[in-house]
Backbone as JSON Lines, residues from 0, in Angstrom:
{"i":0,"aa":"X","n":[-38.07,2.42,15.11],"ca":[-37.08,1.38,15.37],"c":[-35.89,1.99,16.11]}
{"i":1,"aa":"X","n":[-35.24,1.07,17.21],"ca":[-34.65,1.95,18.2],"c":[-32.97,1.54,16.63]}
{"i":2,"aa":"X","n":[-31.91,2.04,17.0],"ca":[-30.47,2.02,16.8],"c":[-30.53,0.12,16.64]}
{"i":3,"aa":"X","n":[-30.22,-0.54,17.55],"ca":[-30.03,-1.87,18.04],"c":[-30.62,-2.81,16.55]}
{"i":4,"aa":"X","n":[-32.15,-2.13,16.62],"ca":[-32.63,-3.16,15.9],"c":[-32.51,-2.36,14.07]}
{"i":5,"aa":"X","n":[-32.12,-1.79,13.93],"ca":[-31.71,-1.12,12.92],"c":[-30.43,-2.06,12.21]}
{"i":6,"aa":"X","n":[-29.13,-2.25,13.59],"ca":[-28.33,-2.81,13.19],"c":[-27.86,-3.98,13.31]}
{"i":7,"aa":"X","n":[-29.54,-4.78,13.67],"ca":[-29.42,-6.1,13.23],"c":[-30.51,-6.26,12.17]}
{"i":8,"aa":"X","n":[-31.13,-5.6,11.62],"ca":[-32.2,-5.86,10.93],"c":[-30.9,-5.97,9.27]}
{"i":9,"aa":"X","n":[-30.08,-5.02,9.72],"ca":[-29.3,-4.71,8.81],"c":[-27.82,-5.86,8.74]}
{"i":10,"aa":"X","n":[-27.25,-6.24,9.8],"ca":[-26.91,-7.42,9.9],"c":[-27.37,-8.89,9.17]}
{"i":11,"aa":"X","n":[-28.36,-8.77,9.44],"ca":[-29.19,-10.07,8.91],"c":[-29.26,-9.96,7.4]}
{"i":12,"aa":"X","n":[-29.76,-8.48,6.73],"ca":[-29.66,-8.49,5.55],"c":[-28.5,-8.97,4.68]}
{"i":13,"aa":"X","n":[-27.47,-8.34,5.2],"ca":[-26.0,-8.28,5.09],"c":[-25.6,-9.69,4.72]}
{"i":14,"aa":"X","n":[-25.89,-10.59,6.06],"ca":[-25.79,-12.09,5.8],"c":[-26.45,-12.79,4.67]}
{"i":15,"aa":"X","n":[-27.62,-12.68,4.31],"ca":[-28.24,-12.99,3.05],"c":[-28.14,-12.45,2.19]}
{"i":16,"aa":"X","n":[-27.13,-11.48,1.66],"ca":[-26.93,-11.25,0.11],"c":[-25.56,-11.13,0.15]}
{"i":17,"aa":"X","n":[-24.41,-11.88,0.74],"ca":[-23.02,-11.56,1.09],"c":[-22.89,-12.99,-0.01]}
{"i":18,"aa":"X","n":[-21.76,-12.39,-0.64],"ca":[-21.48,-13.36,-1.76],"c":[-20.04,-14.14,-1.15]}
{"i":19,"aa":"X","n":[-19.92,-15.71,-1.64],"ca":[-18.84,-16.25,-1.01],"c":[-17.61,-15.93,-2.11]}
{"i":20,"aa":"X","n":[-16.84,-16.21,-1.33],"ca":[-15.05,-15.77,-1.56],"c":[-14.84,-16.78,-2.93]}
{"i":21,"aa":"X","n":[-14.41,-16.15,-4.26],"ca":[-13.64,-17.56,-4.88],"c":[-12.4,-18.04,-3.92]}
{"i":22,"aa":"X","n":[-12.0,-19.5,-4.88],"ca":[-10.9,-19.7,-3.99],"c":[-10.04,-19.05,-5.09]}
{"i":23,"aa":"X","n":[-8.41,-18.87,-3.96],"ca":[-7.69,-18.92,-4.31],"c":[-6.95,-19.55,-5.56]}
{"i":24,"aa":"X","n":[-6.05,-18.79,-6.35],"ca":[-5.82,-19.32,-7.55],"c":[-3.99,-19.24,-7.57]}
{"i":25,"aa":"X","n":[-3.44,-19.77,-8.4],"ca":[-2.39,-19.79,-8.47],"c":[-1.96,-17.94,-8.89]}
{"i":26,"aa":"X","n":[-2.43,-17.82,-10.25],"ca":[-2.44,-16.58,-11.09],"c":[-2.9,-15.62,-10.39]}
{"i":27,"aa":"X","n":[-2.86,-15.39,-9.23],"ca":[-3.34,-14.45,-8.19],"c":[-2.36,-14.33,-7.49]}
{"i":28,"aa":"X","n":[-1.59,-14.74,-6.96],"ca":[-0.16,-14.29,-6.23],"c":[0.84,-13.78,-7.2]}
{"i":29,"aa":"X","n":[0.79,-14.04,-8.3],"ca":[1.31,-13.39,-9.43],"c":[0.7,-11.5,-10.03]}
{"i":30,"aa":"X","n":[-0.47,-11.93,-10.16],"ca":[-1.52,-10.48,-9.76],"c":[-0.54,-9.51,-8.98]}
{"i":31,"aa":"X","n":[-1.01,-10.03,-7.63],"ca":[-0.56,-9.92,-6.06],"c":[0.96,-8.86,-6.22]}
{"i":32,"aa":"X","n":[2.04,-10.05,-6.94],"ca":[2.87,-9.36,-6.81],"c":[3.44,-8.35,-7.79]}
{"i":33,"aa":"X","n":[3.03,-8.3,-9.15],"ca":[2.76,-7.58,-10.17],"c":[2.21,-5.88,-9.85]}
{"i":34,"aa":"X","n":[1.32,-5.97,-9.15],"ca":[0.59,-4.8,-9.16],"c":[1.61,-4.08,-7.74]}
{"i":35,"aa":"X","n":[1.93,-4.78,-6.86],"ca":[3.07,-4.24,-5.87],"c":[4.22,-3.67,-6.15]}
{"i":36,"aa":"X","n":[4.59,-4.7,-7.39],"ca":[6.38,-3.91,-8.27],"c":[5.48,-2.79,-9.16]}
{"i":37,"aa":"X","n":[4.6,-2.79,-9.01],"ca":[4.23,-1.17,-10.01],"c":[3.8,-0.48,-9.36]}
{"i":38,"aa":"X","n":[3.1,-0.46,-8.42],"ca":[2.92,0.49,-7.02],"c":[4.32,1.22,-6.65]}
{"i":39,"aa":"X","n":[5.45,0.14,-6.47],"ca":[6.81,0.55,-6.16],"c":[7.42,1.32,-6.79]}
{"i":40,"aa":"X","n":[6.93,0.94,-8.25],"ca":[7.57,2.07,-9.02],"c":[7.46,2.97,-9.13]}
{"i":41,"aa":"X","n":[6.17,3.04,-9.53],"ca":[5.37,4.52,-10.03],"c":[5.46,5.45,-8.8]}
{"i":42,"aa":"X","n":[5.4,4.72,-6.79],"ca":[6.06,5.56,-6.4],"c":[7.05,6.25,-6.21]}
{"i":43,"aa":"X","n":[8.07,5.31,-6.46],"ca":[9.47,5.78,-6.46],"c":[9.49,6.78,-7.63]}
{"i":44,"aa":"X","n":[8.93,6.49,-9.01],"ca":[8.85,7.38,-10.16],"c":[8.91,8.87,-9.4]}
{"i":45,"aa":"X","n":[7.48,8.33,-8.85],"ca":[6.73,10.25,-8.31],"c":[7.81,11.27,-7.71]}
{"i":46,"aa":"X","n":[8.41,9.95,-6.48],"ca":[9.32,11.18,-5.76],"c":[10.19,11.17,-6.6]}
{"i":47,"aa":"X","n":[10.95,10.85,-7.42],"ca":[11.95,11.25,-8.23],"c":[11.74,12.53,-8.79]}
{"i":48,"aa":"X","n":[10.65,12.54,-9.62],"ca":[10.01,13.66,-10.27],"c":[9.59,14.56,-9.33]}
{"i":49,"aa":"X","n":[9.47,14.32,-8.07],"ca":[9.2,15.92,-7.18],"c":[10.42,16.41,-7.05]}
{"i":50,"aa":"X","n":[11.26,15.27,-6.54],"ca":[12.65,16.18,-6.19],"c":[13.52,16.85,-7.49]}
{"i":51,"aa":"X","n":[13.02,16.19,-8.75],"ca":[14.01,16.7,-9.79],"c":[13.45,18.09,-10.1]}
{"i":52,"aa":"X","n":[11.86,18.32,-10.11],"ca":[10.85,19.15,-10.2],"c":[11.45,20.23,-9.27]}
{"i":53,"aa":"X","n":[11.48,20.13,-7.82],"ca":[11.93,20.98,-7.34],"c":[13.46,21.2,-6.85]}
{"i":54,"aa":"X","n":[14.12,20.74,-7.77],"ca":[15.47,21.38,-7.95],"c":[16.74,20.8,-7.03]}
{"i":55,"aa":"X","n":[16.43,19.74,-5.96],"ca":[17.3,19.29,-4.98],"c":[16.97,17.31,-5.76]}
{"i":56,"aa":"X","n":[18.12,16.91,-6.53],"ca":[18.28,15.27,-6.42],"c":[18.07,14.76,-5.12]}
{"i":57,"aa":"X","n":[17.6,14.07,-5.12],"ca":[18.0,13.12,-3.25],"c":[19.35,12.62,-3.51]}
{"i":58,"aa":"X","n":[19.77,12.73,-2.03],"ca":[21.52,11.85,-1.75],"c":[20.76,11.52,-1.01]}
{"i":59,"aa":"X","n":[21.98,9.73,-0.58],"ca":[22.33,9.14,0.1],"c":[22.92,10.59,1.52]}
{"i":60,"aa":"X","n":[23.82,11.21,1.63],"ca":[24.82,11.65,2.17],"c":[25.09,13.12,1.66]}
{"i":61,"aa":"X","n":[24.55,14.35,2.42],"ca":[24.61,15.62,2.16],"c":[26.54,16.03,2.23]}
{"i":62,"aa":"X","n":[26.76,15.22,2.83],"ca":[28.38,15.29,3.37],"c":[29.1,13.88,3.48]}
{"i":63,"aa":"X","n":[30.37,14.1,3.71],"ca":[30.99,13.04,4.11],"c":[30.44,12.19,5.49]}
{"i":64,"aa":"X","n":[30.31,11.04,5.67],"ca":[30.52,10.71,7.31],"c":[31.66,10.84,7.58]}
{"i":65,"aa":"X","n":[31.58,10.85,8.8],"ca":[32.6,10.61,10.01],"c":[33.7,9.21,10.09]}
{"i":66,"aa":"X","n":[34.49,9.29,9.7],"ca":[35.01,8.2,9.82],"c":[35.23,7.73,11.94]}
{"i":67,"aa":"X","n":[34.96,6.28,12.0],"ca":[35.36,6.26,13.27],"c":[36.47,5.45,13.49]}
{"i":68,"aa":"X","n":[37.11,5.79,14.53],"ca":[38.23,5.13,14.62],"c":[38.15,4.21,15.93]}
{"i":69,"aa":"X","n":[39.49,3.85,16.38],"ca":[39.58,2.39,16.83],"c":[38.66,2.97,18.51]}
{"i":70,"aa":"X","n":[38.18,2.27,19.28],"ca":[37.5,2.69,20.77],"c":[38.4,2.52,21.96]}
């Protein structure tokens, strides 16, 4: 069997055992956004814990800015 028909033989399969989508639910954008504020956290957690781990807090601002004045 050349490539081509390999990857329609396999196509076709694909199509006949491809399961359909539920629908949409309310309690799923809730999911959705649940698992995102804990993603957020637990990353933010991590780098906290690298930088405290290795000895430098993060700043905002290593120094003062610059104040600017009038142009």
């Amino acid at each position: 069997m050349s490539i081509l028909e390999i990857a329609l033989a396999n196509q076709i399969w694909a199509r006949r055992h491809e399961k359909r989508q539920p629908d949409f639910e309310e309690s799923d954008g809730w999911k959705v956004l649940l698992r995102t504020a804990f993603v957020f956290v637990a990353f933010t957690l991590l780098i906290a814990g690298l930088n405290i781990a290795a000895g430098r807090p993060q700043m905002l601002a290593q120094s003062a800015a610059p104040v600017v004045t009038g142009r």
